[in-house]
Backbone as JSON Lines, residues from 0, in Angstrom:
{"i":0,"aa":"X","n":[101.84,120.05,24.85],"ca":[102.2,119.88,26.23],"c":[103.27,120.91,26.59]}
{"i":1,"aa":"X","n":[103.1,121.57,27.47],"ca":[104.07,122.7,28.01],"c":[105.59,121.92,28.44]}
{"i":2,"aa":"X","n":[106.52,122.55,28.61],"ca":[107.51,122.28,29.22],"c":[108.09,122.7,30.45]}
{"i":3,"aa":"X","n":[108.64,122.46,31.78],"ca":[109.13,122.52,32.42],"c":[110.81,123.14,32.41]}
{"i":4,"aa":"X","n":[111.8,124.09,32.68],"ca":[112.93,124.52,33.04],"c":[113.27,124.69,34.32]}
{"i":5,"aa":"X","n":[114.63,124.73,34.92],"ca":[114.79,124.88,35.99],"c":[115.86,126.54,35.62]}
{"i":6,"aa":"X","n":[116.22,127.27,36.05],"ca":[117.21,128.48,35.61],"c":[118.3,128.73,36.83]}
{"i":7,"aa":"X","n":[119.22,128.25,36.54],"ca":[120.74,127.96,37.16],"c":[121.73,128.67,36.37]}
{"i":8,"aa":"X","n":[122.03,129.08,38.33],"ca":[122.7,130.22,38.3],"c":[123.59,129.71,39.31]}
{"i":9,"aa":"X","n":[125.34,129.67,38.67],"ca":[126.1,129.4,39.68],"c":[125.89,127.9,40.44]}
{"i":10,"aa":"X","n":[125.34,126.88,39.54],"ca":[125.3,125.58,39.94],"c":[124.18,125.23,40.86]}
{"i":11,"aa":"X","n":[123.36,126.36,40.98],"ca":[122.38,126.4,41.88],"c":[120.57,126.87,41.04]}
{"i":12,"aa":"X","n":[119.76,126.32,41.27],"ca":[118.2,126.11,41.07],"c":[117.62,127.8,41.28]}
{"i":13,"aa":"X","n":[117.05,128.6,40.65],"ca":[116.6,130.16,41.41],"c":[115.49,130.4,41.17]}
{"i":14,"aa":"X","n":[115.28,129.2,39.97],"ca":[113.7,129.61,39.26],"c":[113.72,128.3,38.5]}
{"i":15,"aa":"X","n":[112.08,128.07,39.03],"ca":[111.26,126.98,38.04],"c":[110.32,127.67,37.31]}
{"i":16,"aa":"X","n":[110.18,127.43,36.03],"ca":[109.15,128.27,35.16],"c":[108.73,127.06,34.03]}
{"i":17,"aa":"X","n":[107.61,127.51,33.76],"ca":[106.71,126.62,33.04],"c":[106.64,127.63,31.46]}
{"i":18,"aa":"X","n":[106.91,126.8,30.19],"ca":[107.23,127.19,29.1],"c":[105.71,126.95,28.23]}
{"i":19,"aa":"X","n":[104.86,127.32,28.43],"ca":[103.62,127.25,27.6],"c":[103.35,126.71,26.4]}
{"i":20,"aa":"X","n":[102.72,125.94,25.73],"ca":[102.57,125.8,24.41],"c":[102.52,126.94,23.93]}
{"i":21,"aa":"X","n":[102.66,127.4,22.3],"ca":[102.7,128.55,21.76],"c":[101.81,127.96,20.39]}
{"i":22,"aa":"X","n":[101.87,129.47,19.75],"ca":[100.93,129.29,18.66],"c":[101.65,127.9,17.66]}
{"i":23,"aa":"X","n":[102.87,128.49,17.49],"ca":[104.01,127.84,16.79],"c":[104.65,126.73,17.5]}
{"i":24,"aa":"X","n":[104.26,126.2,18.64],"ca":[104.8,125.13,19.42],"c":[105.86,125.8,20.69]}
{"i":25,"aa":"X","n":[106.17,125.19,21.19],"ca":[107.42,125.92,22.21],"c":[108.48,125.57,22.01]}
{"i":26,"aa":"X","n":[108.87,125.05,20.75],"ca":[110.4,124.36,20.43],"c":[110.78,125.59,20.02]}
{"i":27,"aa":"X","n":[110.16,126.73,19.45],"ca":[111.01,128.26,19.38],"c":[111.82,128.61,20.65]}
{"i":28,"aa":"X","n":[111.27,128.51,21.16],"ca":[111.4,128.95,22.94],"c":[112.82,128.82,23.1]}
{"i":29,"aa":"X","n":[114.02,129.56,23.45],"ca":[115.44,129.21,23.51],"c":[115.3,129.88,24.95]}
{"i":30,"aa":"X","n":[116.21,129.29,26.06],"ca":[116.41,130.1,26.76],"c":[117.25,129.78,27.81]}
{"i":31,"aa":"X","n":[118.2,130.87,28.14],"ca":[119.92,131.48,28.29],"c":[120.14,130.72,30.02]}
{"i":32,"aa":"X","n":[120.89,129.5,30.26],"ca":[120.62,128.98,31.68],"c":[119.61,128.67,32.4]}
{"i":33,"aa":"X","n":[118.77,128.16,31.57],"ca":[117.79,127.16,31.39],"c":[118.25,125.79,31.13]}
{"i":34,"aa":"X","n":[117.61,124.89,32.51],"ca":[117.89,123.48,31.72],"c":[116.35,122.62,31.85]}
{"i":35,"aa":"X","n":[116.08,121.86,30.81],"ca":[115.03,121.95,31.04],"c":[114.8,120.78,31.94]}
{"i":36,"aa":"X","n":[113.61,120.35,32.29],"ca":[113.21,119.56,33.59],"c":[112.0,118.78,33.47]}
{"i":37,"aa":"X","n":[111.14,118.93,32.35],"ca":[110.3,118.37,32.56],"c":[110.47,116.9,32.63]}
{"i":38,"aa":"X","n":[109.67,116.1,33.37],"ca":[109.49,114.68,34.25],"c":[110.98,114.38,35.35]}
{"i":39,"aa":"X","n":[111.35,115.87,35.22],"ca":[112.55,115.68,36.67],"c":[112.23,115.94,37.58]}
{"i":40,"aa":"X","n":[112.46,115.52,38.63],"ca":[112.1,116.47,39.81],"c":[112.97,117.22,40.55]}
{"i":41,"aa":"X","n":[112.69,118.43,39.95],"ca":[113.77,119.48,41.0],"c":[113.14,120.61,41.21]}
{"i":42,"aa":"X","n":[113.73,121.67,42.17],"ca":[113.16,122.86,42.57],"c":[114.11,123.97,43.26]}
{"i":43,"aa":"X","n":[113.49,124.76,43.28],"ca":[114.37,126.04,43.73],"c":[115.16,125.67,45.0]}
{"i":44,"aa":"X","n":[116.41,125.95,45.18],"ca":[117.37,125.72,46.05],"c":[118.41,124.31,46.16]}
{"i":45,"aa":"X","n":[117.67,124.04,44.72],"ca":[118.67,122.38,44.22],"c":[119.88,122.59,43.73]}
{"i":46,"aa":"X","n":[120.74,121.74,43.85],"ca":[121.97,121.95,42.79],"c":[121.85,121.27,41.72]}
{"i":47,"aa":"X","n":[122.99,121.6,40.99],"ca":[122.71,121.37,39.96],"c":[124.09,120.91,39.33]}
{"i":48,"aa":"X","n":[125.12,120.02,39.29],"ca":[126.27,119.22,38.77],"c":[126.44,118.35,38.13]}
{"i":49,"aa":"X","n":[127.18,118.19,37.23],"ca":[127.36,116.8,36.36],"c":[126.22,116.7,35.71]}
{"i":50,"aa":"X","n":[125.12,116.92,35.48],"ca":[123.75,116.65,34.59],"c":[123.14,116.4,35.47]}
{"i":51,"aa":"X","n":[123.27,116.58,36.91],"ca":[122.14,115.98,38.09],"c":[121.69,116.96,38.73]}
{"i":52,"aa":"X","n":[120.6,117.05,39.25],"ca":[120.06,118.17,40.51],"c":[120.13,117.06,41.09]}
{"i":53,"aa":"X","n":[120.66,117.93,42.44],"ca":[120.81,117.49,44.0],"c":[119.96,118.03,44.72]}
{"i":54,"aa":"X","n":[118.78,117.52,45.57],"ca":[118.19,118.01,46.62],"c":[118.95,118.72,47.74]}
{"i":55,"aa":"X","n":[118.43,119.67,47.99],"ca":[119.3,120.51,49.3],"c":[119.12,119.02,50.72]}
{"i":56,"aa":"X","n":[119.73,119.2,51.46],"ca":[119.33,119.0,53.02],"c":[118.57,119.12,53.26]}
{"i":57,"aa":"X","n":[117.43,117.74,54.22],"ca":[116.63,118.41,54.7],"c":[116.71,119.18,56.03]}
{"i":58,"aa":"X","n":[115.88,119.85,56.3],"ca":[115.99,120.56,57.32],"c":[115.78,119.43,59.26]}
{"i":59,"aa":"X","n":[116.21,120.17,60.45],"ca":[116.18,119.38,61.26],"c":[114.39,119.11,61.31]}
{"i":60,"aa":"X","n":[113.56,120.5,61.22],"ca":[111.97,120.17,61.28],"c":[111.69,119.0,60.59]}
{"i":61,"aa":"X","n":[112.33,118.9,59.18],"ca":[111.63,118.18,58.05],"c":[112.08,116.98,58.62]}
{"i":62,"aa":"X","n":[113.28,116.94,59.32],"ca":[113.27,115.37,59.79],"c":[112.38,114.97,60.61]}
{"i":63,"aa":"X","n":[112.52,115.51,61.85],"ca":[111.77,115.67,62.95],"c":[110.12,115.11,62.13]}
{"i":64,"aa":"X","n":[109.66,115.94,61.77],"ca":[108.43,115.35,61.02],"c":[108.43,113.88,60.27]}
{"i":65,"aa":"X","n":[109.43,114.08,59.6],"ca":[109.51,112.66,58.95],"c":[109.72,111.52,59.6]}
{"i":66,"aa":"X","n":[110.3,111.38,60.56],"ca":[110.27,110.24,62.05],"c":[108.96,110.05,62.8]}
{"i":67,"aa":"X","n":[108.51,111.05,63.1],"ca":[106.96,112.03,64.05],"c":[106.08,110.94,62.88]}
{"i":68,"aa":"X","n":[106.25,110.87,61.69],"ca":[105.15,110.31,61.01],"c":[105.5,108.95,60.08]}
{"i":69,"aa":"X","n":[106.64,108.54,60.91],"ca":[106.56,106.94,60.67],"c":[106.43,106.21,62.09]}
{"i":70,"aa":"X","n":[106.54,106.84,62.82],"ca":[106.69,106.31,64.8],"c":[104.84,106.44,64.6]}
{"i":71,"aa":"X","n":[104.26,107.6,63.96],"ca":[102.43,107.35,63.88],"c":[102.14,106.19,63.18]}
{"i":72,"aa":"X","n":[102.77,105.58,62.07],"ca":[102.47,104.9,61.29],"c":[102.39,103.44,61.81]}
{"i":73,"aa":"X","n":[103.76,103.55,62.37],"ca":[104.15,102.29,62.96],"c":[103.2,101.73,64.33]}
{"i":74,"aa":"X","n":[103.16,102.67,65.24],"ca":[102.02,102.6,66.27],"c":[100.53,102.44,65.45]}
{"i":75,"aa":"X","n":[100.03,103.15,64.47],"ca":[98.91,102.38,64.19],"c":[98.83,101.01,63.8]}
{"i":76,"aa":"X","n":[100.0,100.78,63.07],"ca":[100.11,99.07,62.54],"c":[99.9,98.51,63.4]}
{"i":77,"aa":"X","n":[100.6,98.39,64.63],"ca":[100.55,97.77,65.86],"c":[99.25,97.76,66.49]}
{"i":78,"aa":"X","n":[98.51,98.69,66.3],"ca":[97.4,98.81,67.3],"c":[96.59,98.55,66.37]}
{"i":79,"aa":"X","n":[96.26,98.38,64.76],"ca":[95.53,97.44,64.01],"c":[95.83,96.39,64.02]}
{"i":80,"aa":"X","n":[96.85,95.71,64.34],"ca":[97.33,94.02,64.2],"c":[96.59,93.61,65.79]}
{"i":81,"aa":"X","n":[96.79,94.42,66.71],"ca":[96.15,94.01,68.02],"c":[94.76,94.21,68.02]}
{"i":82,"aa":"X","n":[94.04,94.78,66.97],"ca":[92.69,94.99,67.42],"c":[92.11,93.55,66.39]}
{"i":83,"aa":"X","n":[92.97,93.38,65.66],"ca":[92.66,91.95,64.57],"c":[92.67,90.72,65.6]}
{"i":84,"aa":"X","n":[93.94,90.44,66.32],"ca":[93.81,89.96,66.56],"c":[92.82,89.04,68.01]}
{"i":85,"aa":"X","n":[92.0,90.52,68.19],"ca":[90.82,90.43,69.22],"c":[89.5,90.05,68.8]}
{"i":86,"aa":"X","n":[89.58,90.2,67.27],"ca":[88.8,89.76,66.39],"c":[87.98,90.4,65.58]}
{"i":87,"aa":"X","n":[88.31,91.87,65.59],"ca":[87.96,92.61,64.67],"c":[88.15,92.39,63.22]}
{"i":88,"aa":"X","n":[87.3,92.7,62.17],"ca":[87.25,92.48,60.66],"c":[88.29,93.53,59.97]}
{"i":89,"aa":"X","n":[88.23,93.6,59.16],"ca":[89.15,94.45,58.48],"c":[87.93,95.96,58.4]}
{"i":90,"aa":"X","n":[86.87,95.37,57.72],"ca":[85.68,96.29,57.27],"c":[85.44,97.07,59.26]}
{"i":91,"aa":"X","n":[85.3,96.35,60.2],"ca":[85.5,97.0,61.79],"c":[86.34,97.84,61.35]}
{"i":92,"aa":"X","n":[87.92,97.48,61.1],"ca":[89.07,98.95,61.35],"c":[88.95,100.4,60.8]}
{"i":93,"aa":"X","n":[88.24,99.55,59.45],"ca":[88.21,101.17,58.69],"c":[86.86,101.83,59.2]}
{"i":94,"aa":"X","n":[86.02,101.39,59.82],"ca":[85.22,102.23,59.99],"c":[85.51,102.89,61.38]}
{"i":95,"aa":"X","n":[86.13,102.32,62.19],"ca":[86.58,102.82,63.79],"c":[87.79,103.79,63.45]}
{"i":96,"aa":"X","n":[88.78,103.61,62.37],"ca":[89.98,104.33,62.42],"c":[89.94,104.83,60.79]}
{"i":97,"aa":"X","n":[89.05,105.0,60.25],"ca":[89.22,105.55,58.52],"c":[89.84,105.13,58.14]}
């Protein structure tokens, strides 16, 4: 199974790189501000303190979106609970709304 690193520089994420199996395994593999990551989740522009990556901020878009698509979510609930309760089946919703 390959391994995952993140390469921090200055407390900060610059590179994710994937460490390959090798002939000899990849436990040879040393390498200089590298920490490794595999089953973490982090990525370029994370920090990196105390043994933790920190997600950056999201951005105002990424919010914006992220509201934009629970206000969709929420309005469909609503407008499936009202079409139930007109007497539509469950097997009706998914075929009218996927």
């Amino acid at each position: 199974m390959s391994r995952i690193a993140a390469v921090v520089k200055n407390g900060l994420v610059e590179n994710v790189i994937v460490i390959a199996d090798g002939e000899h395994g990849d436990s040879e593999i040393q390498l200089t501000g590298a920490i490794e990551t595999t089953g973490i989740q982090a990525g370029i522009g994370w920090s990196y303190k105390d043994n933790q990556f920190i997600a950056p901020p999201k951005t105002k878009e990424q919010l914006e979106f992220i509201a934009e698509q629970a206000a969709r979510a929420e309005r469909r609930e609503i407008a499936e609970s009202k079409l139930l309760e007109l007497g539509l089946t469950v097997e009706d919703l998914k075929a009218l709304l996927g």
